[in-house]
C-alpha positions, -999 to +999 in steps of 0.1 A: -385-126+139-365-104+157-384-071+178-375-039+160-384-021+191-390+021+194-368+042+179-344+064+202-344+101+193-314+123+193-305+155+189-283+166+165-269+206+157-263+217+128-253+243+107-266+252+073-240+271+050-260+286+017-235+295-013-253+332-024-227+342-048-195+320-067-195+284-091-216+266-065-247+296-059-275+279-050-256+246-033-267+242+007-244+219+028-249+210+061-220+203+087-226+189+120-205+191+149-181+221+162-156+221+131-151+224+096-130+231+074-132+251+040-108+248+010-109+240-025-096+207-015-113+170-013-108+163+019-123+197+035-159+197+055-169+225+034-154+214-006-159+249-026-152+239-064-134+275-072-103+282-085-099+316-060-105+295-030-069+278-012-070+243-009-076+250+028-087+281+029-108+285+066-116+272+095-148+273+113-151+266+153-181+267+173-170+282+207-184+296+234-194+334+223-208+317+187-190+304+158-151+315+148-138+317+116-100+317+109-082+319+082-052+295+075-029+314+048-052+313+022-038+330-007-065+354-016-074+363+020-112+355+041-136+383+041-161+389+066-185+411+058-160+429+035-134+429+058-104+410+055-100+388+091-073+368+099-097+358+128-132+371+136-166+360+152-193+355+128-233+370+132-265+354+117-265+380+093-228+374+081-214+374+050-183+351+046-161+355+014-135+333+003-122+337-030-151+344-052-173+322-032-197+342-012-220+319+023-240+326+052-254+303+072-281+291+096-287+272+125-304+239+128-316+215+151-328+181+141-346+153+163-333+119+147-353+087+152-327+060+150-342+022+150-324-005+163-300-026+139-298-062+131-260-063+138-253-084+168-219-063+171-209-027+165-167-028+165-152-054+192-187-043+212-212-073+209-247-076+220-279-093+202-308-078+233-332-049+222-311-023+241-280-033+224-293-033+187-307+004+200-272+014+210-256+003+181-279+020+158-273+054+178-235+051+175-231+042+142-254+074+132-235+095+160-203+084+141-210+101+110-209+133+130-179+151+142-198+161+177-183+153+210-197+127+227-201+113+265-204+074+267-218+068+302-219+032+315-207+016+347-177-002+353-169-027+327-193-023+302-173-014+273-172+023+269-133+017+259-147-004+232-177+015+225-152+047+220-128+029+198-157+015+176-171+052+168-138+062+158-135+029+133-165+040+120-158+072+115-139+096+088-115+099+114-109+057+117-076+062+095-064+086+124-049+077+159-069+063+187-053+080+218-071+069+256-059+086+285-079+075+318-084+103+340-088+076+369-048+062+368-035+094+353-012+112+378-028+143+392+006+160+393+014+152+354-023+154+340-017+190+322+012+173+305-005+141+296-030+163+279-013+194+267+025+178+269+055+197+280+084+214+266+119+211+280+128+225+316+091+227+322+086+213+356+117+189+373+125+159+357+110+178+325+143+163+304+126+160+271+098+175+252+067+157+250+036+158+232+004+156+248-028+131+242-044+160+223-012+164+200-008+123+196-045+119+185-039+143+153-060+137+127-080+110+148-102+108+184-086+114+218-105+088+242-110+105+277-116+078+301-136+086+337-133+126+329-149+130+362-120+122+375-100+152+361-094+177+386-112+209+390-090+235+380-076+218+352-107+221+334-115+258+322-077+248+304-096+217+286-122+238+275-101+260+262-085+236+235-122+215+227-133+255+216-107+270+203-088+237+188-049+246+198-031+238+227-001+251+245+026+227+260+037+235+294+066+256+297+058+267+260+057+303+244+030+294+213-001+274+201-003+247+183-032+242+162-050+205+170-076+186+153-089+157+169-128+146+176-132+138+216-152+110+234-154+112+269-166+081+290-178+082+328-192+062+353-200+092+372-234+114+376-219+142+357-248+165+361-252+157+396-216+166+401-223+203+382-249+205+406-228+205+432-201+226+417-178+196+412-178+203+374-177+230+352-214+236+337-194+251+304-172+220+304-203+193+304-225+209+280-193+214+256-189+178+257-223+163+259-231+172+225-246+134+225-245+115+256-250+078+247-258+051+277-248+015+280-267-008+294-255-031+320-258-062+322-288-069+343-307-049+322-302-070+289-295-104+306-310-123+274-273-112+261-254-130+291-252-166+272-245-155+238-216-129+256-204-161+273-201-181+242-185-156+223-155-150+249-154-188+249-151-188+212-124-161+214-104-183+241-103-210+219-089-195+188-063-189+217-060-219+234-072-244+210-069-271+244-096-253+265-132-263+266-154-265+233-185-256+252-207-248+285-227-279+301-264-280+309-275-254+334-239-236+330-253-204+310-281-207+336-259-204+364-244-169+343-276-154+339-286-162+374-255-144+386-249-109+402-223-092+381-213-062+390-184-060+367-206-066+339-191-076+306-157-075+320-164-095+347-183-120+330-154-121+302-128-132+335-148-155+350-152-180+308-118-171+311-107-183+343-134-214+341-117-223+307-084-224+325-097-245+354-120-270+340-107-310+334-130-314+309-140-305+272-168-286+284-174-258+316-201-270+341-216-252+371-191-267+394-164-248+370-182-214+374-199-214+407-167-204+432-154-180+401-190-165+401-196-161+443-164-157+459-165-168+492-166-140+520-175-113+487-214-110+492-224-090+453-243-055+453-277-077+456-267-088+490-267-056+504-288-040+524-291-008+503-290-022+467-319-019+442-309-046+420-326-077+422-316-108+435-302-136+411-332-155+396-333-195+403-326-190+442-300-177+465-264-172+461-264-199+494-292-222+472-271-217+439-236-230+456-248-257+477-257-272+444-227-266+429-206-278+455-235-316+456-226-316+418-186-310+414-184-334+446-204-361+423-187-355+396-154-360+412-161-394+435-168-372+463-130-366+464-128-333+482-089-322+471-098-327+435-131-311+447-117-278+463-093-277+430-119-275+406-140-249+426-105-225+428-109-230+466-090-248+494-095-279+511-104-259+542-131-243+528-145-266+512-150-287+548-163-258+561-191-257+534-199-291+538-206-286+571-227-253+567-248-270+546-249-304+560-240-321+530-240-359+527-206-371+517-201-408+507-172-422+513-154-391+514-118-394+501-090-363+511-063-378+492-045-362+457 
């Protein structure tokens, strides 16, 4: 039977409209996250069943100073407080009016315990450890919500895919999924990336473009590494997340934008507010939820079934490639350092596949692909704090791959060095190091 583990807590905002006058008095509805919508239509965050009320009547924005409310050409006009507002700030004691519908509203904060699930995926995401089941519990409760999340994981751990699975599970999953990676992203073009550009707006500006804000309409905008963005663009993306418009470069007006944002980073994002590297306003805007994924060394148990999976995958590709790992193989993968994580685990199955001259991947297959020669892994150096593979040293662990692909081959070093991806050089060179016995050694093709 599988562990069900603690439940993770987390923190979700709310806020609490109560219908005092109108068809629905009495009703309470809740809305979570920094926008909603109000209208007589279906498809609103806040559905008011009366005739007086526009299909979409209102919009509501949590910004900085409190909560906005704005009108969007409703027919019979948004009161606040008995004052008709094209755009106003609302107080705890307000009284909104649209139509004959008559709210106010309250805050609320509510602590959710959120138990791990018995999925062994969560989108294109996989995992079947504790911490994985945790995660995918907390993300497919935080995709019910419209709040802005941070994803924080290190390098190749999946926070694309983690991103991309909270959108498909979302309201907003029939909407674009736009990334922009503020790592590759040009720091000379990343206002237009974001906010686009009209024509003439900087040189080379020949055409009008939309920006990742504008493209993600109606769905998520995916900002990869947003530590990476630069300083002083950032009061700009604050700007848009609260006030949900944006204005292109070079352009005279706003345009109105409605798109949830998940932020990923490898970074220590509070650390870098700390030291005045980012904008306090900016990270607590965003970090509405911050969700973290666990690497890889701290959920090995999920190395093997990972590895089988992207072997699975490469067959349904490459129906040729092996059918499956040889004894000690997964062994060898759990033993290993990787500080690529799922990424790099999912390169080396892939490169093995491609290598091995057999139906199946053996230790011999994986061990150069896992240790390259001359590339000592985080565990090797002095100032790591992860621990050293299990099951020996990275020296122990290769000498015995090297003793086995030898044997397997007829001690026939070329076809030895070819299927350990290194060169006959090399490979002498190991033989020697580790004094290796080498029957009737044979160079030839």
């Amino acid at each position: 039977m599988r562990s069900r583990g603690s439940a993770a807590t987390i923190r979700i905002g709310s806020i609490v409209w109560t219908v005092v006058e109108g068809p629905q008095k009495g009703a309470e509805l809740k809305v979570e996250g920094d926008h909603a919508t109000l209208g007589s239509a279906d498809d609103n965050t806040i559905a008011l069943f009366d005739p007086t009320v526009s299909r979409h009547h209102a919009e509501i924005l949590s910004v900085g100073e409190g909560l906005l409310v704005r009108d969007l050409g409703s027919r019979n006009g948004t009161f606040l407080d008995g004052t008709r507002v094209k755009e106003a700030f609302l107080t705890p004691a307000s009284r909104l009016r649209c139509g004959s519908t008559t709210l106010t509203f309250c805050e609320q904060t509510d602590d959710l315990a959120v138990g791990p699930t018995d999925e062994e995926s969560f989108g294109d995401l996989l995992g079947r450890s504790l911490a994985m089941r945790q995660l995918f519990g907390v993300m497919r409760r935080v995709a019910l919500t419209e709040m802005t999340v941070i994803l924080w994981g290190e390098t190749g751990c999946g926070k694309e895919l983690a991103a991309r699975a909270i959108h498909e599970a979302s309201r907003r999953s029939g909407g674009p999924f736009v990334v922009l990676d503020g790592a590759t992203v040009d720091r000379e073009l990343v206002s237009s990336e974001l906010f686009g550009h009209e024509v003439g707006a900087f040189t080379g500006a020949a055409t009008a473009r939309a920006g990742a804000f504008e493209q993600a309409q109606g769905g998520t905008l995916f900002i990869d590494e947003i530590g990476e963005l630069p300083l002083e663009l950032q009061p700009k993306l604050l700007r848009v997340l609260e006030r949900r418009e944006v204005k292109r470069l070079g352009g005279t007006s706003t345009l109105k934008v409605d798109c949830r944002v998940i932020a990923a980073t490898h970074r220590d994002l509070p650390g870098m507010v700390r030291a005045a590297a980012f904008r306090q306003d900016l990270y607590y805007r965003l970090a509405q939820v911050v969700v973290r994924i666990p690497p890889l060394r701290d959920r090995v148990d999920d190395i093997p079934f990972l590895a089988l999976r992207f072997l699975e995958a490469i067959r349904r590709e490459s129906p040729g490639t092996p059918e499956r790992f040889a004894p000690g193989a997964l062994d060898l993968l759990s033993a290993s350092d990787l500080p690529g994580n799922a990424r790099e685990l999912k390169n080396i199955v892939e490169r093995a596949a491609m290598l091995a001259t057999s139906s199946e991947i053996g230790r011999a297959d994986l061990a150069a692909l896992s240790f390259p020669t001359g590339t000592p892994g985080p565990a090797s150096s002095a100032d790591s704090r992860d621990p050293a593979p299990r099951g020996g040293s990275l020296e122990e662990i290769e000498r015995e791959a090297i003793e086995e692909a030898l044997a397997k081959h007829g001690y026939h070093r070329g076809k030895t060095a070819s299927a350990l991806g290194i060169s006959d050089t090399t490979l002498r060179e190991k033989i020697r190091r580790y004094g290796l016995r080498v029957p009737g050694a044979r160079d030839g093709g």
